[in-house]
C-alpha positions, 0 to 999 in steps of 0.5 A: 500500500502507500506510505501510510504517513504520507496518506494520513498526511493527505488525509488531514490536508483534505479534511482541513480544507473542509474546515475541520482543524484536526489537532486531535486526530493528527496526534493519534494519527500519528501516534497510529501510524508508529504502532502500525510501522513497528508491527510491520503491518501492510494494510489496516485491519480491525483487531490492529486497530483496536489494538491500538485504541485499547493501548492505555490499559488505564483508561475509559471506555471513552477514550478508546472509542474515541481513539478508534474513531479516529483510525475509524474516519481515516480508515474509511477515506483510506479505503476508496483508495486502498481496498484492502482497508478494513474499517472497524464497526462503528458500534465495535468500541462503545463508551460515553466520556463523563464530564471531567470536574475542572481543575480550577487553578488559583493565582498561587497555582500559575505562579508555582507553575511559573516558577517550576519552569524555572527547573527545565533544561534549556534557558530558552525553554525556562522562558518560553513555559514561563511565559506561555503559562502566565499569557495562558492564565491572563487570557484564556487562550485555547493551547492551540491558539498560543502555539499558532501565535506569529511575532506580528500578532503580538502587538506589543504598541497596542497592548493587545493579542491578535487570533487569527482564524482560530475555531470555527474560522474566527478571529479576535483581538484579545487585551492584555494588561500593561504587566502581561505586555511588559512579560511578552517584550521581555520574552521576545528579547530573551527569544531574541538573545538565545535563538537569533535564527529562528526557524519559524516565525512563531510567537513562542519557539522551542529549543530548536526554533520551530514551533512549538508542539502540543504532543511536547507542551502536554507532557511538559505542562503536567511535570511542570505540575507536578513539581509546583505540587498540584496533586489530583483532587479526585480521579476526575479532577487532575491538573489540565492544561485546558484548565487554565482557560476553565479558570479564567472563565470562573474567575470572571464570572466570581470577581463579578459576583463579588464586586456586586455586578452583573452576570448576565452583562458580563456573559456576552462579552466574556463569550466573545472574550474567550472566542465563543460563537455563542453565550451557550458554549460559556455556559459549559465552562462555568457550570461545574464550578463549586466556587460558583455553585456556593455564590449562587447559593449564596445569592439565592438565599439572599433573594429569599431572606428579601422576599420574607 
């Protein structure tokens, strides 16, 4: 059959130009495309396939059907070009994710996750961590959207973040505080100093001077964690990178509790703050979230003690 890298490649370029962004599926496409190389398999087959989803013994249901549903989309385009393709059932792995409980970081976490950054290898790398957890924490920016920032969408004159074409197609200019500008030029000068010949025009580099990918950024995030003494509160609520962004959006929403303000102003402008195409997708960020169940409690109660 065809270089099965090359094909997944192809693959990915075809449903990228439908408008999907496919982060997920290129990570365990290619994660895929290893396990098939190294069992010297010729075409795709079912049991290989779920062998390969079932890989994380310690994982849910959830996640294998997941991962199979990934080979599952590829290996479906793959076969009107190779025939030999099986494409395992659709109902082969069944299982429903339930919804993680967020892991909502304090300002005392970022800092020790900050400063943990401190302990990595390469100076470069010190800075780079730094600094892309500390724009995570004060924006909300999704991991994707930080790892597709270009120099010029940092415009430091402006005191402002500019995402390009992010989710859903969209863009947005994002306001940074005068201390999160003074931050970013510094990293931009440290950059500067220690990869003068970059080899990407990105924001934020690795050692080397390329992007900066999500498959070396997850694992990094979670030691860096670690080390800053962020403990798992319970199976379903560990320390997540896509948690940041969950606690930018409560904090929002608490601080406007407890200055007296109002939510239902606030919820429209926090939606397009963090680039949501509707109020309903801010709703989900913010409705697992103890600290605001007990405000809300709180203002119930209020309400009620009033209406006596």
């Amino acid at each position: 059959m065809t270089d099965l890298s090359s094909a997944i490649a192809d693959y990915l370029k075809v449903r990228r130009v439908l408008g999907h962004k496919m982060e997920l599926a290129e990570r365990l496409l290619g994660q895929f495309c290893i396990y098939y190389e190294q069992d010297g398999a010729t075409h795709i087959t079912t049991d290989l396939a779920v062998a390969w989803a079932t890989l994380p013994v310690d994982a849910s249901a959830g996640w294998w059907a997941q991962r199979l549903g990934v080979v599952r989309g590829f290996a479906a385009w793959l076969q009107t070009l190779e025939p030999d393709t099986e494409v395992p059932p659709p109902d082969l792995l069944t299982g429903r994710f339930g919804r993680v409980v967020p892991y909502l970081y304090s300002d005392a976490d970022i800092v020790a996750m900050m400063e943990a950054a401190g302990s990595l290898t390469f100076a470069l790398q010190r800075h780079t961590y730094r600094t892309l957890i500390g724009l995570l924490a004060v924006t909300g920016l999704r991991i994707g959207e930080v790892i597709r920032l270009d120099r010029g969408d940092v415009c430091a004159d402006a005191g402002l973040v500019r995402v390009i074409n992010t989710k859903f197609g969209k863009s947005r200019e994002v306001p940074l505080h005068p201390s999160s500008v003074e931050a970013l030029v510094g990293y931009e000068q440290q950059r500067d100093r220690l990869c003068p010949v970059p080899v990407d025009n990105s924001f934020f580099v690795s050692t080397p001077g390329t992007r900066l990918r999500y498959s070396v950024i997850q694992p990094t995030f979670k030691k860096l964690a670690g080390q800053a003494g962020l403990q798992p509160r319970s199976p379903r609520c560990r320390p997540r990178i896509h948690d940041v962004r969950h606690s930018v959006a409560v904090r929002a929403l608490v601080d406007c509790y407890a200055t007296g303000g109002d939510a239902l102003t606030l919820l429209p402008l926090l939606s397009t703050f963090m680039g949501h195409t509707d109020p309903k997708s801010t709703y989900w960020y913010l409705s697992a979230a103890p600290e605001l169940m007990a405000l809300t409690s709180r203002r119930l109660e209020d309400a009620f003690e009033v209406n006596r």
